[in-house]
C-alpha positions as CSV (number, residue, x, y, z in Angstrom):
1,X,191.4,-287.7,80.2
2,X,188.7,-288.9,82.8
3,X,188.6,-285.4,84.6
4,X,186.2,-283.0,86.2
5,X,187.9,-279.8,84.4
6,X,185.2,-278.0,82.3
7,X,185.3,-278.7,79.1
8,X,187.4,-282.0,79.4
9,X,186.2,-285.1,78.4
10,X,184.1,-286.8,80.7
11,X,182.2,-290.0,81.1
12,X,178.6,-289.3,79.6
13,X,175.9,-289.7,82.6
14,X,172.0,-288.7,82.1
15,X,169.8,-286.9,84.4
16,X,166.5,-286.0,85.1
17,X,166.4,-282.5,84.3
18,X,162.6,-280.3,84.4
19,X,162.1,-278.0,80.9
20,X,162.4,-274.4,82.1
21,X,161.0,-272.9,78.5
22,X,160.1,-273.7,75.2
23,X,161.1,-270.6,73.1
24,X,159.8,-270.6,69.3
25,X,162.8,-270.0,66.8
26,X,161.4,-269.9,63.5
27,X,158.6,-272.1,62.2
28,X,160.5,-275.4,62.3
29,X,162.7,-274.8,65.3
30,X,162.3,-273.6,69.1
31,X,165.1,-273.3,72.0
32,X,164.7,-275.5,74.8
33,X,166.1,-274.8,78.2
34,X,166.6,-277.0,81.1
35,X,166.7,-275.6,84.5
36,X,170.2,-277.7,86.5
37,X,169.4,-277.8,90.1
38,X,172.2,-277.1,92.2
39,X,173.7,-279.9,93.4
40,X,174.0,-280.7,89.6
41,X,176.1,-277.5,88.7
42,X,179.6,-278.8,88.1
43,X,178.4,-282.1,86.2
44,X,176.6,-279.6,83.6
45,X,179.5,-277.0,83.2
46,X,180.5,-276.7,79.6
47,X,182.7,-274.9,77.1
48,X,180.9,-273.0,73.8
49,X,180.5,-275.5,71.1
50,X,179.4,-278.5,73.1
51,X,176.5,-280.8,72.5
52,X,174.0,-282.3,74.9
53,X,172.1,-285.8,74.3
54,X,168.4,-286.1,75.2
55,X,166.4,-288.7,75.7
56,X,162.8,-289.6,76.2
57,X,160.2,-292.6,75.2
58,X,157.8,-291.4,72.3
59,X,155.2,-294.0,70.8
60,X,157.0,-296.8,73.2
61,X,160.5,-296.6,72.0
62,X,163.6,-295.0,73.7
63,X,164.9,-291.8,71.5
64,X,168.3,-290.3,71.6
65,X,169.4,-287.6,69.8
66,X,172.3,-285.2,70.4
67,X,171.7,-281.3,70.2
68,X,174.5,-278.5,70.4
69,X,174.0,-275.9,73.1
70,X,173.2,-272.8,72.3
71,X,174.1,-270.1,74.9
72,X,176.8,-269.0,76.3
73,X,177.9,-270.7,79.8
74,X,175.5,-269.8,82.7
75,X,174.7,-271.3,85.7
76,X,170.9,-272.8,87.0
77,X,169.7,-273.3,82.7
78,X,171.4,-275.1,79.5
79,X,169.8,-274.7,76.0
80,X,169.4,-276.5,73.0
81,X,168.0,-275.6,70.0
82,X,165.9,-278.1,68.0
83,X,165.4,-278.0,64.3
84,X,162.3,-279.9,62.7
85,X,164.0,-282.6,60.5
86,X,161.1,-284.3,57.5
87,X,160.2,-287.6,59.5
88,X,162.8,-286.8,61.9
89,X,160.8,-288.4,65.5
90,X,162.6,-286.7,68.3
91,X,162.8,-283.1,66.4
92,X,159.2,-283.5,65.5
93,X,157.8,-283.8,69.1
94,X,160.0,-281.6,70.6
95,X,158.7,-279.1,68.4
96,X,155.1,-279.8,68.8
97,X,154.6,-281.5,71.8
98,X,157.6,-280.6,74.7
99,X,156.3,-278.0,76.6
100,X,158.1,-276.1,79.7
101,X,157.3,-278.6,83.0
102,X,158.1,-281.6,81.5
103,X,160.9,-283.7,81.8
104,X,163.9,-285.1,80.0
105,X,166.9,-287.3,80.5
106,X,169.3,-284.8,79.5
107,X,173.2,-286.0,79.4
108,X,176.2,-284.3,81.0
109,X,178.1,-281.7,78.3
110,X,180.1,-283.7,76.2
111,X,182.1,-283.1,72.6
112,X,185.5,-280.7,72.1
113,X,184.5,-278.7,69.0
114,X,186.2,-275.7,70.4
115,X,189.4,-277.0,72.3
116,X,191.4,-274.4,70.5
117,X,189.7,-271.4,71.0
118,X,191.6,-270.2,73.7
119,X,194.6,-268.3,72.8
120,X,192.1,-265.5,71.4
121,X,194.4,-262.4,71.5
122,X,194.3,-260.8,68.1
123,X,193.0,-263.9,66.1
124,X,190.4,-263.7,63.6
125,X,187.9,-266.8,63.5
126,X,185.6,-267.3,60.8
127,X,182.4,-269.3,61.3
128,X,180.7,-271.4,58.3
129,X,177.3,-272.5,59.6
130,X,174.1,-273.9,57.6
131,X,170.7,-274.0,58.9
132,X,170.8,-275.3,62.3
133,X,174.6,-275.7,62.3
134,X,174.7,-272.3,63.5
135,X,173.8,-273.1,67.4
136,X,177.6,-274.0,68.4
137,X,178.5,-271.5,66.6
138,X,176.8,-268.7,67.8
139,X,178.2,-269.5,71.4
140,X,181.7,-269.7,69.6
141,X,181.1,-266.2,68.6
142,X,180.1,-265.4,71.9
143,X,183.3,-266.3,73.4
144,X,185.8,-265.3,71.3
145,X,184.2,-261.9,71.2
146,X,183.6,-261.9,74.9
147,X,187.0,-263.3,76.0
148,X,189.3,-261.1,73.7
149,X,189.3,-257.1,73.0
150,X,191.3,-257.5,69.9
151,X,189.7,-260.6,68.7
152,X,187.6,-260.8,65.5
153,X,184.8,-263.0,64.4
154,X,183.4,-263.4,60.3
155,X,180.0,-265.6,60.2
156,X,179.3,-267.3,56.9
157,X,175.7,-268.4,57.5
158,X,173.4,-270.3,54.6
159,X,169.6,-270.5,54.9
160,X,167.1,-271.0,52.3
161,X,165.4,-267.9,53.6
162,X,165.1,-265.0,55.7
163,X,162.7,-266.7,57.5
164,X,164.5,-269.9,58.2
165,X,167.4,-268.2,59.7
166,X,167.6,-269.2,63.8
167,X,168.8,-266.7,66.2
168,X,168.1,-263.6,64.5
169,X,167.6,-261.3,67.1
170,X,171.0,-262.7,68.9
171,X,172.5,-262.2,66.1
172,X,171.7,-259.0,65.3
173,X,172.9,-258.2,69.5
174,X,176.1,-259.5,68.9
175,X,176.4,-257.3,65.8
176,X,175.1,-253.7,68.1
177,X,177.5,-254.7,70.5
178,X,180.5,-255.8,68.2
179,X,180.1,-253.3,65.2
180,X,184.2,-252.9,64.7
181,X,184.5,-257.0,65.3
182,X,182.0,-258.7,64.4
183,X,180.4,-260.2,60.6
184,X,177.9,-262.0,59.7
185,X,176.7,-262.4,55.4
186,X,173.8,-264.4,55.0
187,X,173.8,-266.6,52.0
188,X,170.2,-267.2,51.2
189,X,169.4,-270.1,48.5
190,X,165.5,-269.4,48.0
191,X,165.7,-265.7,48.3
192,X,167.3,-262.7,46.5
193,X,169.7,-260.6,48.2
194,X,170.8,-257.3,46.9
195,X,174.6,-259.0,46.8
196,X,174.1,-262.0,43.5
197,X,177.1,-263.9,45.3
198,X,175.4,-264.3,48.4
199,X,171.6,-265.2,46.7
200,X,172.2,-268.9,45.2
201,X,172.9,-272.6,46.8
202,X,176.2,-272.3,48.8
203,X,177.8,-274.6,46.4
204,X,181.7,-275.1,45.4
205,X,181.7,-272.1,42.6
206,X,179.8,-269.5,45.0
207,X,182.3,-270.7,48.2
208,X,185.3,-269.8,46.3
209,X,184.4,-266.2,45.5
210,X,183.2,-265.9,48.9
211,X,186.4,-266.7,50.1
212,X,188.3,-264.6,47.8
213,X,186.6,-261.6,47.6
214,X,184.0,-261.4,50.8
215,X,185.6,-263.5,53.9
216,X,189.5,-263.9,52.1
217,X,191.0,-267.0,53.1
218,X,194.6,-264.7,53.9
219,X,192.8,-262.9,57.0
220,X,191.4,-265.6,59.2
221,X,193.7,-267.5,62.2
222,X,190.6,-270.0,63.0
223,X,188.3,-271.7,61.2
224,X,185.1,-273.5,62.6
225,X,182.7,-275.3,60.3
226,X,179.2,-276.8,61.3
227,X,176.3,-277.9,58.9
228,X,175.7,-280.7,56.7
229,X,178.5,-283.5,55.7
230,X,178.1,-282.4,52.5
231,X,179.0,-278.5,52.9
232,X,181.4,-279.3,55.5
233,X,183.5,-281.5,53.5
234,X,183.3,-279.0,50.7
235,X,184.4,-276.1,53.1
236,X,187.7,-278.7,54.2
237,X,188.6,-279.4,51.1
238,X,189.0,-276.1,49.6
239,X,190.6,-274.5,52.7
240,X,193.3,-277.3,52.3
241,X,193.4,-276.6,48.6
242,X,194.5,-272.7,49.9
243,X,197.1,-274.1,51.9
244,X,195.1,-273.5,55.3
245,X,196.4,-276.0,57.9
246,X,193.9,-278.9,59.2
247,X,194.9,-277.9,63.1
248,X,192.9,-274.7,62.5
249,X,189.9,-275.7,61.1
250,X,187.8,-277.4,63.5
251,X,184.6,-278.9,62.5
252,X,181.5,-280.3,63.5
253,X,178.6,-282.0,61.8
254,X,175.0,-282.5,62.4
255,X,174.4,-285.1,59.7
256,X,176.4,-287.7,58.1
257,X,174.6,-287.3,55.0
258,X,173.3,-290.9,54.7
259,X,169.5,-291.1,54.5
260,X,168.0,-291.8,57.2
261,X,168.4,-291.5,60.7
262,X,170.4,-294.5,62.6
263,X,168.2,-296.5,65.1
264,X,168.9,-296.1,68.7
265,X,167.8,-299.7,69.3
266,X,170.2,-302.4,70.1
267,X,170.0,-304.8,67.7
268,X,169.2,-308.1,68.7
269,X,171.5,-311.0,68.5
270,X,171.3,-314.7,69.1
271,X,174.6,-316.8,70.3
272,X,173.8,-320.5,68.5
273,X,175.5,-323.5,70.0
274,X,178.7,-324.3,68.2
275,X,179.3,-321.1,66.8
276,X,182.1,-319.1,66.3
277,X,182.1,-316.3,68.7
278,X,184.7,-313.0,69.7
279,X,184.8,-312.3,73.5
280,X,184.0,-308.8,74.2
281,X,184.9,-307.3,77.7
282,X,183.1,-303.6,78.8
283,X,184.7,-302.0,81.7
284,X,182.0,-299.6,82.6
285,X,181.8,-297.2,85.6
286,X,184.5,-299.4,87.3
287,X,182.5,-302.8,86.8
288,X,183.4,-305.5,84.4
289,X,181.1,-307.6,82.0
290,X,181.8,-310.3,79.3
291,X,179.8,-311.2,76.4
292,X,180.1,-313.4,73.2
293,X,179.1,-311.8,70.2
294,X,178.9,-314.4,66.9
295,X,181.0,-313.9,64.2
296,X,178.5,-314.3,61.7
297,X,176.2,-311.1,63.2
298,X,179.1,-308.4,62.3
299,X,177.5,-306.5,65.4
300,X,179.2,-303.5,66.9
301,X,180.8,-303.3,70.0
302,X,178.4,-300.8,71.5
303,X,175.5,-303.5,70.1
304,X,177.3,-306.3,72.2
305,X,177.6,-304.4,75.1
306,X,174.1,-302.7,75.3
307,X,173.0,-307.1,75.9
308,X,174.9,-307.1,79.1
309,X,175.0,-303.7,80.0
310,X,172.1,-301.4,78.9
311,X,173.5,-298.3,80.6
312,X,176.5,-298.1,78.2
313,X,176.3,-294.5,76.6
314,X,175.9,-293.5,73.1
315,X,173.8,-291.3,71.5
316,X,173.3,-290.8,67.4
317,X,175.0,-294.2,66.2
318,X,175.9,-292.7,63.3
319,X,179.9,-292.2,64.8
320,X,179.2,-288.1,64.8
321,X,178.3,-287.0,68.6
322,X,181.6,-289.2,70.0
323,X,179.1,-290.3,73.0
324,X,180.1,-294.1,72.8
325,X,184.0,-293.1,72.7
326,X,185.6,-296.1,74.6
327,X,189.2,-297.2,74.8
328,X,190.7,-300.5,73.1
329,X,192.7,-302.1,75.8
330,X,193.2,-305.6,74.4
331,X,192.4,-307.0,71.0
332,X,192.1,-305.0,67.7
333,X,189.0,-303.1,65.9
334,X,187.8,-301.8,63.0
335,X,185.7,-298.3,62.5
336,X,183.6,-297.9,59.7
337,X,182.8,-293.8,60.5
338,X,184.8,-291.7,62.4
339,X,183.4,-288.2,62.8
340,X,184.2,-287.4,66.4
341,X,187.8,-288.5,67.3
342,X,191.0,-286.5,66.7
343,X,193.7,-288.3,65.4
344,X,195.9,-288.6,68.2
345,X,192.8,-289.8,70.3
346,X,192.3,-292.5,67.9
347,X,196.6,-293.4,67.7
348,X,196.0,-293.7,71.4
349,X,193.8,-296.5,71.1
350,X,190.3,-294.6,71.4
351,X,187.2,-295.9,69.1
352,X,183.5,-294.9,68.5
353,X,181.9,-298.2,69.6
354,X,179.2,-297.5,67.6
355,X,181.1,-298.1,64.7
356,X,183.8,-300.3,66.2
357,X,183.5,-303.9,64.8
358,X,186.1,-306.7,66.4
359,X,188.8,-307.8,64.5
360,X,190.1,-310.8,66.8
361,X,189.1,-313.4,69.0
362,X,188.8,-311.1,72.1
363,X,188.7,-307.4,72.7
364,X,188.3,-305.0,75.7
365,X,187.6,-301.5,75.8
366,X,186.9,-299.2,78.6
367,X,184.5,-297.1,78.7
368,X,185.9,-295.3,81.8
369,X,189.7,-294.5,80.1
């Protein structure tokens, strides 16, 4: 799975990429595009519906957080867009202080929201975004509309307000250029619309007569889902209570809806003589490294690794971007979350080390595999 093909999963490298523009969304969100120098090109090739982590050093400590890109593929610039979270540190600067110039370790293209959009002959794909959820899925709109003549594309999108609503005027292009295949209906929770089912919280009563009356379950092929855990969870539930099967509903969150955001920092963790320890070997970038991690600190396997080997990636820590995705070669794990993995990635040994805790006296994983 180690390959170079676009859009394949790849081991997560940063570099230093220069801020090309800082473009103003709405009032709590702006686009930010890196320029990719050349010699860079393939490593930052990417497929609609990907994510990028950044990285940067604000008020002394080292901040990652994980952003979906927001245009379609181009070469020479990649974009983000970055919504303002209440406390939120990273989101918060970027919005007030990043400026075009300045630079950020940016992390190759990783994450496989979209790796079955590509039969698109025909199929209908309806899009359920909230607030900022909306950036992968605008580029998903972008390709299936691009990539297929006969290919349609509904867009469910919740906002508390007209003026919260992110990518309006791309929107709107997509709909000039796509009258006969392309939807979107706002669902606005602060504001009225001249529609009463789509003025209101998107909540379970209001999503089931959208999705019998406005978007019908019966006429989509594809389903991709992108907001809050909350709304995304509500949006799986009742397409499997319709009978729509879980291989075509691909989704992708940008919260895990506990409070907070997780700490990028590596916990600290002291061995004590005499105590009970688990191995823990880290194949990483084709070198080996062992440490003991005590039994009584329940620490993660990413947490043990970052003490001998500070370059190991992850991102959110929170077991949603997938950054940290390692395979268990010997020993046995437990995952508390798992938002990233497929199935069959995880019945073939893979594991968010993030939220991997060991399970037996000695475990390896690999984060090359």
């Amino acid at each position: 799975m180690a390959t170079t093909t676009v859009g394949a999963k790849k081991r997560a490298t940063f570099h230093e990429l220069r801020v090309a523009e800082v473009r103003r969304l709405t009032g709590t969100s702006v686009e930010v595009t890196f320029e990719v120098p050349e010699e860079l090109a393939d490593a930052y090739r990417y497929l609609a519906g990907q994510y990028l982590a950044l990285r940067t050093t604000i008020e002394g400590e080292d901040v990652r957080r994980s952003y979906s890109i927001c245009r379609p593929p181009a070469d020479g610039r990649i974009s983000v867009a970055v919504k303002r979270d209440h406390g939120g540190l990273f989101s918060t600067w970027a919005n007030d202080e990043l400026r075009a110039g300045d630079t950020l370790q940016v992390m190759t293209p990783q994450g496989a929201f979209t790796s079955n959009l590509t039969e698109l002959e025909g199929r209908h794909v309806v899009g359920i975004a909230a607030g900022s959820g909306i950036t992968p899925v605008i580029t998903m709109a972008h390709q299936v509309l691009q990539h297929s003549a006969t290919s349609r594309f509904d867009l469910l999108f919740t906002n508390r307000s007209s003026h919260d609503v992110m990518f309006v005027e791309e929107l709107a292009d997509l709909k000039d250029r796509y009258p006969r295949r392309f939807a979107i209906h706002h669902v606005l929770s602060r504001e009225q619309r001249s529609a009463p089912i789509m003025s209101g919280r998107l909540d379970e009563e209001r999503l089931r007569r959208i999705l019998t009356s406005v978007v019908p379950v019966e006429m989509a092929d594809e389903w991709v889902l992108c907001g809050p855990f909350e709304l995304v969870q509500l949006c799986r539930d009742l397409l499997d209570g319709y009978g729509v099967d879980a291989a075509h509903v691909r989704y992708e969150l940008f919260t895990t809806g506990e409070p907070g955001a997780p700490s990028t920092r590596p916990r600290p963790v002291e061995v004590r003589a005499g105590e009970r320890t688990v191995t823990v070997d880290i194949n990483l970038d084709g070198t080996s490294a062992s440490v003991e991690s005590p039994l009584s600190a329940n620490e993660t396997i990413l947490n043990a690794a970052l003490r001998v080997r500070p370059d190991a990636p992850f991102a959110c820590t929170g077991g949603v971007c997938g950054t940290c995705r390692a395979r268990v070669l010997e020993g046995s794990v437990t995952m508390t979350e798992n938002y990233a993995l497929e199935p069959d990635e995880v019945e073939n040994g893979y594991v968010l080390t993030c939220q991997s805790h060991p399970q037996s006296d000695h475990v390896a994983v690999d984060y090359d595999a």
